[in-house]
Wavefront OBJ file of the C-alpha trace (Angstrom):
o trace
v 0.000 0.000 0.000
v 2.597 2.170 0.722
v 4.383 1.887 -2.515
v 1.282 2.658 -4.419
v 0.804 5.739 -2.434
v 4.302 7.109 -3.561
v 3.606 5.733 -6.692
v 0.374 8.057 -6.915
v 1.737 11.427 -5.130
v 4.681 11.266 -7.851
v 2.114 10.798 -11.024
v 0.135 13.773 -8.904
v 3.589 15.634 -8.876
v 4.594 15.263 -12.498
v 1.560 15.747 -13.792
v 1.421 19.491 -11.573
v 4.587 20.140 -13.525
v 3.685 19.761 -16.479
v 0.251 21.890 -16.481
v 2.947 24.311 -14.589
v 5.183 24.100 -17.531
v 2.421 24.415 -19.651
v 1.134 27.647 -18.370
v 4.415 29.228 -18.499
v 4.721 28.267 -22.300
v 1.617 30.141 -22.987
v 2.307 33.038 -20.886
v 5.698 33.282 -23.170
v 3.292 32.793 -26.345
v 1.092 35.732 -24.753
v 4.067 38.210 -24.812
v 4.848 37.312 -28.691
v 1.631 37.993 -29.761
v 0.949 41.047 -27.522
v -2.486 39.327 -26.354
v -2.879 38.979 -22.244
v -2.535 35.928 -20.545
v -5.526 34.174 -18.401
v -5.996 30.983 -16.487
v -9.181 29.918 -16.850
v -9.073 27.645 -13.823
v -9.261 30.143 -11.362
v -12.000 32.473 -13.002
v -15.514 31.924 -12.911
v -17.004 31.120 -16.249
v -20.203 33.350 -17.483
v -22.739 30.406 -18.908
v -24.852 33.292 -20.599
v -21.289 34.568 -22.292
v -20.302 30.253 -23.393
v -23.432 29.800 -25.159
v -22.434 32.427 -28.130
v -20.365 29.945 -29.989
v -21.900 26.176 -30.119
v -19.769 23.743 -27.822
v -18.765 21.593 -31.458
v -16.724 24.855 -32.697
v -15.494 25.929 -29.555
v -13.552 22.542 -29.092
v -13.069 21.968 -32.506
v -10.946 25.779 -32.061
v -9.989 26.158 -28.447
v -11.434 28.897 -27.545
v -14.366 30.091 -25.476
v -16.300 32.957 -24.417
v -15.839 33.080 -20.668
v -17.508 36.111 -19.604
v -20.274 38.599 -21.392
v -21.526 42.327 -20.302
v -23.803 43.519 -22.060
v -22.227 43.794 -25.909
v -18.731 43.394 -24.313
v -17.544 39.673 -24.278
v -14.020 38.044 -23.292
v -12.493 35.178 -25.278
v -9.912 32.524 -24.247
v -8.406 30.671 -27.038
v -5.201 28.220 -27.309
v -3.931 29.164 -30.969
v -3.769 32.920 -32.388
v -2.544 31.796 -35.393
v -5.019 29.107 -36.333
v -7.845 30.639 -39.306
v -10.744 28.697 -37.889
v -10.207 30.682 -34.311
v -9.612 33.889 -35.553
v -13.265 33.141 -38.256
v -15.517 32.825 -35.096
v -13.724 35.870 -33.567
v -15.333 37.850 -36.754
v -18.168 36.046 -36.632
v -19.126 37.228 -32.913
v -17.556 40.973 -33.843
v -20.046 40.982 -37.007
v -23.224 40.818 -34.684
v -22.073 43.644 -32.648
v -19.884 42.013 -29.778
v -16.634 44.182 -28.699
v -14.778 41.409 -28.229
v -11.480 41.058 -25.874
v -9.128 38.466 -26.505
v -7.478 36.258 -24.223
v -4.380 33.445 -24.325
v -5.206 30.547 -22.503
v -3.909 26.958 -21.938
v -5.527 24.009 -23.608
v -6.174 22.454 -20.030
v -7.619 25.856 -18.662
v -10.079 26.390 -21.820
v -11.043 22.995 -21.280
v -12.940 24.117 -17.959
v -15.067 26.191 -19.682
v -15.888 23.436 -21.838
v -17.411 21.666 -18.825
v -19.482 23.971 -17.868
v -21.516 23.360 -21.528
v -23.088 20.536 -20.072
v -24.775 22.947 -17.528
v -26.025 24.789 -20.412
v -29.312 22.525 -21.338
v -30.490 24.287 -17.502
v -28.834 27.725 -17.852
v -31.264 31.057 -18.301
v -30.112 34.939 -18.591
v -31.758 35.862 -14.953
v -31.513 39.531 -15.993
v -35.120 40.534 -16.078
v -36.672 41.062 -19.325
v -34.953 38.461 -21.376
v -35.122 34.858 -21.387
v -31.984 33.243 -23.321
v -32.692 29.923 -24.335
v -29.596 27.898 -26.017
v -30.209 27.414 -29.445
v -29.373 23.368 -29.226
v -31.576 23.273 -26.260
v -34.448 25.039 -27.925
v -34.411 23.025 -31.381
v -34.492 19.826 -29.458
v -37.314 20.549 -27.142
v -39.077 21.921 -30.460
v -38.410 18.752 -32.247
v -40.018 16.729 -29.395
v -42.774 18.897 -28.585
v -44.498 18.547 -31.913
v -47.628 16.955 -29.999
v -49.591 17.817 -26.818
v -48.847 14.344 -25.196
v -45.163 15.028 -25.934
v -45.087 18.168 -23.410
v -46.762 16.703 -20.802
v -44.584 13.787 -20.741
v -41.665 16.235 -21.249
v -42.770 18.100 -18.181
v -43.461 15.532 -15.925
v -39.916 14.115 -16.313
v -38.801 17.937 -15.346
v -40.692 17.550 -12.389
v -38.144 14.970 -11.132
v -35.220 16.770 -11.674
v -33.356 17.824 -8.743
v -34.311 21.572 -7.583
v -31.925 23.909 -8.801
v -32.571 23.136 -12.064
v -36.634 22.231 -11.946
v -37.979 26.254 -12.868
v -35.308 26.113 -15.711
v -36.248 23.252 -17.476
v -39.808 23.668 -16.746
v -39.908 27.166 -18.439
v -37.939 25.547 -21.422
v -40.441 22.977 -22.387
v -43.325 25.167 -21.617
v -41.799 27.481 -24.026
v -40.906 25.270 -26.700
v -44.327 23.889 -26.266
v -45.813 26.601 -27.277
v -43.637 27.786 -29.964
v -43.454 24.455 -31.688
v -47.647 24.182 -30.871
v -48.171 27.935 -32.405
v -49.881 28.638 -29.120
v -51.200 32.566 -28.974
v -51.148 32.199 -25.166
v -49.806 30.595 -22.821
v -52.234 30.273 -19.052
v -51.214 29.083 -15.705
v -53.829 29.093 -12.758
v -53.756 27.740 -9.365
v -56.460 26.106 -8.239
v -57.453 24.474 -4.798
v -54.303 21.750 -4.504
v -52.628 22.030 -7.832
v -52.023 24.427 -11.013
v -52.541 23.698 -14.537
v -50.577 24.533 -18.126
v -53.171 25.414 -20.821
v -52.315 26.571 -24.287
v -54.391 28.567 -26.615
v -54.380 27.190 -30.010
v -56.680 28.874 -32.924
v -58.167 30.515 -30.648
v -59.284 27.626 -28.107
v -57.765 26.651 -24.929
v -56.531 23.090 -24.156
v -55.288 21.749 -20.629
v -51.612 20.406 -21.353
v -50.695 19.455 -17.443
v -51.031 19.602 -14.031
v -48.653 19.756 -11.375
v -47.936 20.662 -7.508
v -48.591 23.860 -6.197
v -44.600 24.368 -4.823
v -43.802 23.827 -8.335
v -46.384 26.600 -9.400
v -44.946 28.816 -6.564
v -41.342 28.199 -8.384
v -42.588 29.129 -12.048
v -44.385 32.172 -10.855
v -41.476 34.119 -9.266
v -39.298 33.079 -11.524
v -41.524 34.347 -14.194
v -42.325 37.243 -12.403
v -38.424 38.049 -12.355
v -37.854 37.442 -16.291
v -41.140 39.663 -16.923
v -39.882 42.834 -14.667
v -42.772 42.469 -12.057
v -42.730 42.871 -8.093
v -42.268 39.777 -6.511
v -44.018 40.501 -3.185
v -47.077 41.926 -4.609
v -49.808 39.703 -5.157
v -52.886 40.991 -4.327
v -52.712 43.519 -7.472
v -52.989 42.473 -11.295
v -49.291 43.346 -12.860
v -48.475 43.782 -16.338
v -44.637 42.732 -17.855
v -42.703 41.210 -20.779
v -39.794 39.749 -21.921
v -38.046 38.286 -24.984
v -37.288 34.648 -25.934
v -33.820 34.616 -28.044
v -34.291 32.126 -29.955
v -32.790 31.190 -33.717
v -30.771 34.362 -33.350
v -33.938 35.717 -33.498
v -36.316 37.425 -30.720
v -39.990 36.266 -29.707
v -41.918 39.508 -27.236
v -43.300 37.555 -24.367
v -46.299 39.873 -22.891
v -46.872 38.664 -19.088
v -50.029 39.473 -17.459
v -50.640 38.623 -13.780
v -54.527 39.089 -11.739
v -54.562 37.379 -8.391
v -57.630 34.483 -7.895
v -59.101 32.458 -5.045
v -56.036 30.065 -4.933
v -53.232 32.198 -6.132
v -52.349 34.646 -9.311
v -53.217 33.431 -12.665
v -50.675 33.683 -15.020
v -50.969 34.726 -18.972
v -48.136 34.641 -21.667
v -49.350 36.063 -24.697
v -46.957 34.972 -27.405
v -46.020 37.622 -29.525
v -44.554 35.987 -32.741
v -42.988 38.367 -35.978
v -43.790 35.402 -38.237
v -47.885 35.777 -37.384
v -48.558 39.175 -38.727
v -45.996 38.679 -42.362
v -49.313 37.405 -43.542
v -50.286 39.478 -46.604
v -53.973 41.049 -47.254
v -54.427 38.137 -50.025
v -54.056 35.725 -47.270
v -55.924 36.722 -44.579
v -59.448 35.149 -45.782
v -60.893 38.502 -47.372
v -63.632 37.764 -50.037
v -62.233 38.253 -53.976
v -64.936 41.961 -53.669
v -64.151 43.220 -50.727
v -60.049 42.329 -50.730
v -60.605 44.746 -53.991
v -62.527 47.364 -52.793
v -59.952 47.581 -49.812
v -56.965 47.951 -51.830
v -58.843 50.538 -53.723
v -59.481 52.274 -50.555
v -56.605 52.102 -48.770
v -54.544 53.872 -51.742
v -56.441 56.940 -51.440
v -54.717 60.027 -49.575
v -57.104 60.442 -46.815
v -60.164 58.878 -44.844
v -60.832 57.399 -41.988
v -60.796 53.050 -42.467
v -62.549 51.013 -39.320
v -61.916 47.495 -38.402
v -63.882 46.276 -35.317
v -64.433 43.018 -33.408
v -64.136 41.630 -29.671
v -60.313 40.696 -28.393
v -58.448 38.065 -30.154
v -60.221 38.251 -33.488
v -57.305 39.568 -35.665
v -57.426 43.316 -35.530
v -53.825 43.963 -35.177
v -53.230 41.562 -38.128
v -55.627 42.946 -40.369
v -54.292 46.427 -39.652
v -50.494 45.717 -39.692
v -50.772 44.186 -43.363
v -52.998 47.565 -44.086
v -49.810 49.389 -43.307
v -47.617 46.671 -45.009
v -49.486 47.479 -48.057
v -49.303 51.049 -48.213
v -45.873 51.545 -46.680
v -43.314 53.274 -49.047
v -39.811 54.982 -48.592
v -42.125 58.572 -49.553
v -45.019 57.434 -47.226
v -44.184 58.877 -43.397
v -46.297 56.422 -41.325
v -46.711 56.928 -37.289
v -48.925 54.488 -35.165
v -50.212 54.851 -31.182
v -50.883 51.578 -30.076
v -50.632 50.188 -26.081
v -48.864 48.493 -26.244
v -46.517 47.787 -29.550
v -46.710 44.136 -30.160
v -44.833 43.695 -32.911
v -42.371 46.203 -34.244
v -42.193 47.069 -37.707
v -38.787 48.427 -40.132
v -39.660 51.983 -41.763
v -42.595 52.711 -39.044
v -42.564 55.169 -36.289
v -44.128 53.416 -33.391
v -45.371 54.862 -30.032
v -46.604 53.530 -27.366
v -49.344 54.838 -24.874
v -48.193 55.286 -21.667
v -51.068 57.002 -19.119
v -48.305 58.349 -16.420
v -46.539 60.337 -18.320
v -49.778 61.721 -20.046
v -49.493 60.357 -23.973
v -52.612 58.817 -24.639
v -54.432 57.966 -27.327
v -55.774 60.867 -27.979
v -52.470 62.597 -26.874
v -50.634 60.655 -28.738
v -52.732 61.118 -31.754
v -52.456 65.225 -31.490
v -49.084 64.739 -31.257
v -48.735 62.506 -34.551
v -50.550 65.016 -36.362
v -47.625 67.586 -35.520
v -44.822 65.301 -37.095
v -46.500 65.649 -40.733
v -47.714 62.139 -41.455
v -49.268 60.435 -44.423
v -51.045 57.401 -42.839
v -51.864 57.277 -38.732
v -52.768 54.134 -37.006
v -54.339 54.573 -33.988
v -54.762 51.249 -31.840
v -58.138 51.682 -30.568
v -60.785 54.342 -30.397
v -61.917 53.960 -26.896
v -63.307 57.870 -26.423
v -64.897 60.716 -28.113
v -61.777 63.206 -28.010
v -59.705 60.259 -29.625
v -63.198 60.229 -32.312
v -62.875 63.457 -32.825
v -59.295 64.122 -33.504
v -59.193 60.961 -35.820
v -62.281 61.980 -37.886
v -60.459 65.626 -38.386
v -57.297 64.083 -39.283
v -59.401 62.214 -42.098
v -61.083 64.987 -43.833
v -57.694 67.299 -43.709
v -55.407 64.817 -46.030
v -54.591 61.622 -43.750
v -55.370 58.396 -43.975
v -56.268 57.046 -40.736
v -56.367 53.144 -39.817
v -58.153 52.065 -35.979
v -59.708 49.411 -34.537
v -63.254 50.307 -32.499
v -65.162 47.367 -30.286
v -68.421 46.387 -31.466
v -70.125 43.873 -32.770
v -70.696 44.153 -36.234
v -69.749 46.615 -39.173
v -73.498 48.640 -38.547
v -72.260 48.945 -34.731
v -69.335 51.267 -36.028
v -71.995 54.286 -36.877
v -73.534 53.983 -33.670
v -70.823 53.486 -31.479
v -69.056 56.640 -32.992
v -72.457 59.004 -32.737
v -72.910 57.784 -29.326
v -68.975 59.289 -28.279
v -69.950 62.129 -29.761
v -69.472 62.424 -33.301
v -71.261 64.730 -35.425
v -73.238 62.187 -37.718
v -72.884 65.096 -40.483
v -69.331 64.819 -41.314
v -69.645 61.123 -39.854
v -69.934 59.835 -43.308
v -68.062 62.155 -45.085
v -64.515 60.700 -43.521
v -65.481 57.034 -42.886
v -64.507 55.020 -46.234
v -65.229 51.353 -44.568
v -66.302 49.984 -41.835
v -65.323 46.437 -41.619
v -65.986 43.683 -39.195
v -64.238 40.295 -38.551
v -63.710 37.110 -36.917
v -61.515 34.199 -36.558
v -62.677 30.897 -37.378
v -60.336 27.593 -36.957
v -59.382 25.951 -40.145
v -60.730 22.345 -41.105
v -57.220 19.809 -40.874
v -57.026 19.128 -44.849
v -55.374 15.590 -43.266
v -58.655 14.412 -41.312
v -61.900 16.536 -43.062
v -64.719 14.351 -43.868
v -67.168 15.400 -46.097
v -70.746 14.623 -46.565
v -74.309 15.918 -46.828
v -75.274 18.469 -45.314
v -77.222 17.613 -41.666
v -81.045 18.504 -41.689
v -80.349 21.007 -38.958
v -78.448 22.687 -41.074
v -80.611 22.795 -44.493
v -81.829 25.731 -43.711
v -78.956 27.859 -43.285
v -78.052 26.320 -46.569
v -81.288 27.688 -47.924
v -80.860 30.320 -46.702
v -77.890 31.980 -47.877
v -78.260 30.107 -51.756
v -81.188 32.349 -51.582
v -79.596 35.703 -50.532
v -76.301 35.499 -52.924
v -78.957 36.522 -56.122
v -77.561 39.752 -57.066
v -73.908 38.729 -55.359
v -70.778 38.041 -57.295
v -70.030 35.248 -55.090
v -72.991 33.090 -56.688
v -70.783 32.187 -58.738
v -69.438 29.586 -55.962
v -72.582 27.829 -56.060
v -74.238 26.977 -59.928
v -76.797 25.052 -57.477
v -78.220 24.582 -54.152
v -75.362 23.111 -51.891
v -75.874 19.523 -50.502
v -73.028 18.564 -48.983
v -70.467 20.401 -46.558
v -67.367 19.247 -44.419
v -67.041 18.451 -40.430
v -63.941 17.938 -38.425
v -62.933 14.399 -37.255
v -59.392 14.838 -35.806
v -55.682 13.354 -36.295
v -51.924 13.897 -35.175
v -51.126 16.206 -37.387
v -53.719 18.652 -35.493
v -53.545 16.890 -31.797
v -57.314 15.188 -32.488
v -58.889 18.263 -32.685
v -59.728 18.648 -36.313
v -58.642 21.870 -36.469
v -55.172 23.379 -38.021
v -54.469 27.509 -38.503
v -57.241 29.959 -38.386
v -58.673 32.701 -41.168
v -61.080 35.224 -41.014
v -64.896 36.028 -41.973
v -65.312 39.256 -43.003
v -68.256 42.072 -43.445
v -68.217 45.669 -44.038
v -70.164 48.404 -45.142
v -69.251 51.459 -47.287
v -70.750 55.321 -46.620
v -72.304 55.743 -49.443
v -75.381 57.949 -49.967
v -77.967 55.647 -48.460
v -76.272 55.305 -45.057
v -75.278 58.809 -45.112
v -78.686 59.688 -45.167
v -80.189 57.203 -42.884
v -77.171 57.803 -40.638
v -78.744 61.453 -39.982
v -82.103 59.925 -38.122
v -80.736 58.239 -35.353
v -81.051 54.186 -36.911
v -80.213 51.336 -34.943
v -78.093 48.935 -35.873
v -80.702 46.407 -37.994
v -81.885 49.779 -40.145
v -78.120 50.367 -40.806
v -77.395 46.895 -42.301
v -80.756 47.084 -44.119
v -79.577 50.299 -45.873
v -76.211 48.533 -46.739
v -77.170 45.438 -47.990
v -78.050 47.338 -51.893
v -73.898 47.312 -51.529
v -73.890 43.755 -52.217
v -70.812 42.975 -50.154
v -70.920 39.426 -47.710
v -71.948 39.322 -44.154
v -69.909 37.674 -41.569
v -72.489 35.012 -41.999
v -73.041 34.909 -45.782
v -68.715 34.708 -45.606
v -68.638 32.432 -42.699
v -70.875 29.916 -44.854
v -69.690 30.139 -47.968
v -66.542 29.036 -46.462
v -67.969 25.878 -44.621
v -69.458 25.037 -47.739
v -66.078 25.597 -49.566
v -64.437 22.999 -46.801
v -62.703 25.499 -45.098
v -64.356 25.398 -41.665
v -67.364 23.835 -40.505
v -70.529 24.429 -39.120
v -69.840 23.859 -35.302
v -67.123 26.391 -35.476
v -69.070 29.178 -37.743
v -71.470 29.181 -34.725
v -68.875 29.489 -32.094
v -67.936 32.500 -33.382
v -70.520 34.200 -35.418
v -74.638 34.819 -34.331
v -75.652 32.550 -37.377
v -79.400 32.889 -36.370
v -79.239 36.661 -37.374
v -81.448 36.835 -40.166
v -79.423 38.319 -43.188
v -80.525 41.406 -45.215
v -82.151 41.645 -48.485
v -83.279 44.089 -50.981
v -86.143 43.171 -53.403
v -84.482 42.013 -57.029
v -85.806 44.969 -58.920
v -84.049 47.053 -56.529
v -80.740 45.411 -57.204
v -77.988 48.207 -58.203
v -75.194 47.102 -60.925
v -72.605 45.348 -59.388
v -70.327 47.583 -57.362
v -66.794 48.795 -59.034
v -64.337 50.081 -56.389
v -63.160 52.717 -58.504
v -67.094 53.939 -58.375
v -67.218 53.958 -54.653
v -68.074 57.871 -53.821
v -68.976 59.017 -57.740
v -71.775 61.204 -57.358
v -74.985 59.594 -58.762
v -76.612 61.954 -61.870
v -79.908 63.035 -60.710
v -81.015 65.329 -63.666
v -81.540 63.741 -67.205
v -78.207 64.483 -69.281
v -78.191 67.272 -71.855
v -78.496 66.641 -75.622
v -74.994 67.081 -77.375
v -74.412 70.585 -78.428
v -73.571 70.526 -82.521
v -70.278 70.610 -82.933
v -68.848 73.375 -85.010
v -66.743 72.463 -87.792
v -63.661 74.900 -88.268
v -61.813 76.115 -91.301
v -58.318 77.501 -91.569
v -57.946 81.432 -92.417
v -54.774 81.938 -94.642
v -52.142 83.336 -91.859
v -50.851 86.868 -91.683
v -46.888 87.693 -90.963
v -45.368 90.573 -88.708
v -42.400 91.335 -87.339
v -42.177 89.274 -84.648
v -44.428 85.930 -85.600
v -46.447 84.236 -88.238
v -49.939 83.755 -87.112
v -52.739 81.324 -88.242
v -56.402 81.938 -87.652
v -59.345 79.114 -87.088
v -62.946 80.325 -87.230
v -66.092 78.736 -87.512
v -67.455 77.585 -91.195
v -70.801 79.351 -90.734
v -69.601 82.503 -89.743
v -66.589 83.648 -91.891
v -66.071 86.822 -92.694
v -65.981 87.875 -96.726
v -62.920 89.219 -97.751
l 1 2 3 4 5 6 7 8 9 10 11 12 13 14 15 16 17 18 19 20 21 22 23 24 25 26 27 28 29 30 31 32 33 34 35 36 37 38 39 40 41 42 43 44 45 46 47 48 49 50 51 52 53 54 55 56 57 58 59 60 61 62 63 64 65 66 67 68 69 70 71 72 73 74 75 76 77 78 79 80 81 82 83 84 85 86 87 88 89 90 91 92 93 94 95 96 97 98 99 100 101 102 103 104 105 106 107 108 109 110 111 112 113 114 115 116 117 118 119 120 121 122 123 124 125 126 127 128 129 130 131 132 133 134 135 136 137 138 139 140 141 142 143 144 145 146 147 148 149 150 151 152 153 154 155 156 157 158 159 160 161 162 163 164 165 166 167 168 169 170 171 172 173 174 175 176 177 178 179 180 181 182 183 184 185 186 187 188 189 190 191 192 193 194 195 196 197 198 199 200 201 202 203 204 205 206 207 208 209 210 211 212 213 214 215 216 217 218 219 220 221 222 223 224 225 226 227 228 229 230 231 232 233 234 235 236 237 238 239 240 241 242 243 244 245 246 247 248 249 250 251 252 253 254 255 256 257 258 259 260 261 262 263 264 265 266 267 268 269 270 271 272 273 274 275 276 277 278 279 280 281 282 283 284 285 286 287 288 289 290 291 292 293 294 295 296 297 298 299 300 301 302 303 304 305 306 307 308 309 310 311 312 313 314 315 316 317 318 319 320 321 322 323 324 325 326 327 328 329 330 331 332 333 334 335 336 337 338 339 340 341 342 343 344 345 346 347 348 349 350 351 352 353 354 355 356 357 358 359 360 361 362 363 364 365 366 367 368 369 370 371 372 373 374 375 376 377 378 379 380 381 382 383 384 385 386 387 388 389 390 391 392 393 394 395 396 397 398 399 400 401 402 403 404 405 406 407 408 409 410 411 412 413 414 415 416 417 418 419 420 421 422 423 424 425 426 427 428 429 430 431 432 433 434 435 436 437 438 439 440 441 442 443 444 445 446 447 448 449 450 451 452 453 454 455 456 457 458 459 460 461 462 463 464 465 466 467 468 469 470 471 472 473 474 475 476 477 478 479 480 481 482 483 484 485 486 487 488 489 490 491 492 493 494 495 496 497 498 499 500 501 502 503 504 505 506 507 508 509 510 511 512 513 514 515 516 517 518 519 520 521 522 523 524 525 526 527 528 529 530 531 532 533 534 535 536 537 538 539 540 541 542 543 544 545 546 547 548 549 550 551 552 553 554 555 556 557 558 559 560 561 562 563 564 565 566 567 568 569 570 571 572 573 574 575 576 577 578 579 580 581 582 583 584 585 586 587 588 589 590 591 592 593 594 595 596 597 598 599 600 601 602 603 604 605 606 607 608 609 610 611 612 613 614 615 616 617 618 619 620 621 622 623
């Protein structure tokens, strides 16, 4: 025993002397190249500063990124000379890094390299961004494609020891939602547990439940990422932060209320990729998606989209200002808050301490000499007011109002306070829309049409006489689809949403009905000579074009409102865009006055010009 105990204390010893030797070589190697020497193994080692270059490269180099503050990072690496190093030096300088360069031993760089294994568990703790490796990330999205592959994701998290439990928790609940395109993200405590539910087109579905210390966990450290106060919980808190994830960021918006059991937690999940949707995408009808673009190129007027929360406003009026955006078009928006930022915009957000609010904000806008406003919501009559006068003095004005239909917009905006007399005269459109879930083209059965339902089909074959859109439907319709449900959209027949769509113009006939105080039901009456779809005449056309289905028209749309008609002699000629505010002749035309036929005089020269004389045939002078 005793001779293997020298035997080991003199391998200890040599191999001391040779790491010693080693560091001394590099510290000579350090003065060469004029770069400053560091030993890795007795400096701590930033995890949020390793992840910048992928473990594979670092080792495959040397080198590694061993601390990070803010833009500032500081790199060890073994061989100056070597190409591949001095690459992913550039590379990490090209994204903005100021980068500080450090010579390091092979054994002391290999340190760092451990700590890449604590990586999978390791989150930026600075609140108001969540920094997600991108290995990790891709992983959890590749084996989170299903609902039952998150839960069982999550409940091996659960047994993980408990330093690293919140991490890996958020990470899968994350990825879960990003590979899921979830819109939200909820998390409520209830009597002896909490629950993870996502919201997928537009419908919310229980993923898991776990303990409430676990909850307790996730909701401070939430809480933390999102910028709120941890010790106040008897308030409702608003916060966000950003997900960095395939060099890209994802805006996290945190809301907080507190409940019976404990606060209730939402994640609204605020992706770029879900508003690059174009106009022609979006679900309008072939008329309206026409008269729209013809409407939004004018120079002025006031454009309405309304509809309850969650039903695509922002969408609809983001690729509005996609549309008309320009390098010679100055655009300005007021929205609270901004979701999603757009390039070539000017974007401000309402913020009620420091006074700038819509209305405010809107004043304010008007000052900087824009061509198109967007206003996020009209919630008051000063923020009416100001946006009708911006209309009818040269701007074209986007907004969002809640109500419940497209007639709801005229008297919503008399009852804030609007003069109905110049009501009309800035309004172009008033549009109204929902979001309907999408039939899974995988699963979709089709057959007839139920006898419940025959009626509706009836129905709406009956109103389309007049209607380009009859054209869908050379007879009655018998047959329509219905979901059934498959992997590919986690059994719930559903995959991606698009919108139903109404609106009504201001023509002359709502103009003047506008003026005696109608309700709502005269209002559509008086529009529906316009000939342009209902949310219900839309809604149906597109269950009966397999899009959707009935059971998820009526979730979302009152399909036992009765839809408008005008008597077939009173049909008008179909509607052209370009036509929209012509003023309609009301006295018979004149005869053509005779024309005149003219004969040439022969010309006469003076000093300065030669000049030749027309006159009419009948009354020419003799010469």
């Amino acid at each position: 025993m005793t001779i293997h105990f020298d035997e080991d204390k003199q391998n200890l010893r040599l191999k001391l002397l040779r790491l010693e030797e080693e560091e001394k070589s590099v510290q000579l190697v350090s003065e060469k190249y004029g770069l400053p020497y560091i030993d890795l193994t007795r400096v701590p080692i930033n995890t949020d500063g390793l992840r910048l270059i992928p473990e594979q490269e670092a080792r495959d180099n040397t080198m590694a990124v061993f601390d990070i503050i803010g833009k500032r990072i500081s790199i060890a690496i073994h061989s100056p000379g070597y190409a591949p190093t001095i690459q992913s030096i550039r590379n990490l300088q090209q994204k903005g890094y100021e980068t500080a360069v450090f010579l390091a031993s092979k054994h002391s760089i290999e340190k760092a390299w451990d700590r890449y294994k604590d990586l999978s568990f390791a989150f930026e703790t600075e609140a108001g961004s969540l920094d997600i490796s991108n290995d990790e990330i891709e992983q959890l999205i590749e084996k989170t494609k299903k609902l039952g592959d998150i839960s069982t994701l999550i409940e091996e998290a659960l047994s993980i020891k408990k330093s690293h439990k919140v991490s890996r928790l958020i990470a899968i609940i994350m990825a879960g939602g990003l590979s899921t395109k979830a819109s939200d993200i909820h998390i409520e405590a209830e009597v002896d547990s909490a629950r993870v539910r996502y919201r997928l087109d537009g419908v919310l579905i229980e993923v898991i439940k776990f303990d409430m210390d676990t909850y307790r966990l996730l909701l401070s450290r939430i809480k933390l990422l999102s910028g709120l106060k941890l010790n106040i919980k008897e308030m409702a808190q608003d916060g966000r932060f950003t997900v960095k994830i395939y060099m890209s960021d994802i805006e996290i918006r945190t809301s907080t209320v507190p409940g019976s059991y404990g606060e209730s937690i939402v994640m609204r999940i605020l992706n770029p990729k879900s508003i690059s949707t174009p106009m022609e995408e979006l679900g309008f009808p072939e008329r309206l998606l026409k008269i729209l673009n013809t409407e939004i190129a004018r120079p002025n007027g006031l454009i309405l989209t309304t509809g309850p929360t969650g039903s695509g406003k922002t969408t609809t009026l983001y690729a509005f200002l996609r549309s008309v955006q320009s390098p010679e078009m100055k655009i300005i928006t007021i929205e609270d808050p901004i979701e999603y930022h757009l390039p070539g915009i000017v974007q401000t957000q309402v913020e009620e301490r420091k006074n700038y609010n819509f209305e405010s904000g809107l004043r304010a806008a008007l000052r900087q000499d824009p061509d198109v406003i967007m206003v996020g919501e009209i919630r008051d009559g000063e923020t009416a007011s100001t946006a009708i006068q911006a209309s009818l003095t040269g701007h074209l004005v986007f907004s969002t109002l809640h109500t419940n239909n497209a007639a709801g917009t005229f008297t919503r905006l008399v009852d804030l306070g609007v003069d109905p007399k110049v009501l009309t005269s800035a309004i172009r459109v008033a549009m109204a829309q929902r979001l309907v879930r999408k039939l899974c083209n995988d699963c979709k059965k089709k057959g007839p049409i139920p006898p419940e339902r025959q009626a509706l089909a009836d129905e709406l074959y009956n109103s389309l006489d007049g209607y380009e859109e009859i054209k869908y439907f050379p007879t009655k319709p018998t047959e329509a689809y219905s979901a059934v449900g498959c992997e590919k959209c986690n059994n719930t027949g559903y995959k991606g949403r698009i919108g139903v769509y109404e609106a009504i113009l201001a023509d002359k006939n709502i103009e003047f009905i506008v003026r005696e105080n109608p309700s709502e039901r005269e209002i559509r009456q008086a529009a529906a000579s316009q000939r342009i779809l209902t949310m219900k005449q839309d809604g149906l056309i597109k269950v009966f074009q397999g899009i959707t289905s009935f059971d998820e028209l009526e979730r979302v749309v009152d399909i036992a409102e009765e839809i408008a008609t005008v008597p077939k002699e009173e049909i008008p000629p179909v509607y052209n865009p370009e036509d929209a505010f012509k003023e309609i002749p009301t006295e018979p035309t004149p005869e053509p006055v005779k024309e005149e036929k003219l004969v040439s005089v022969p010309s006469y020269t003076t000093d300065e010009q030669s000049v030749e004389i027309s006159a009419p045939e009948l009354n020419t002078p003799s010469v």
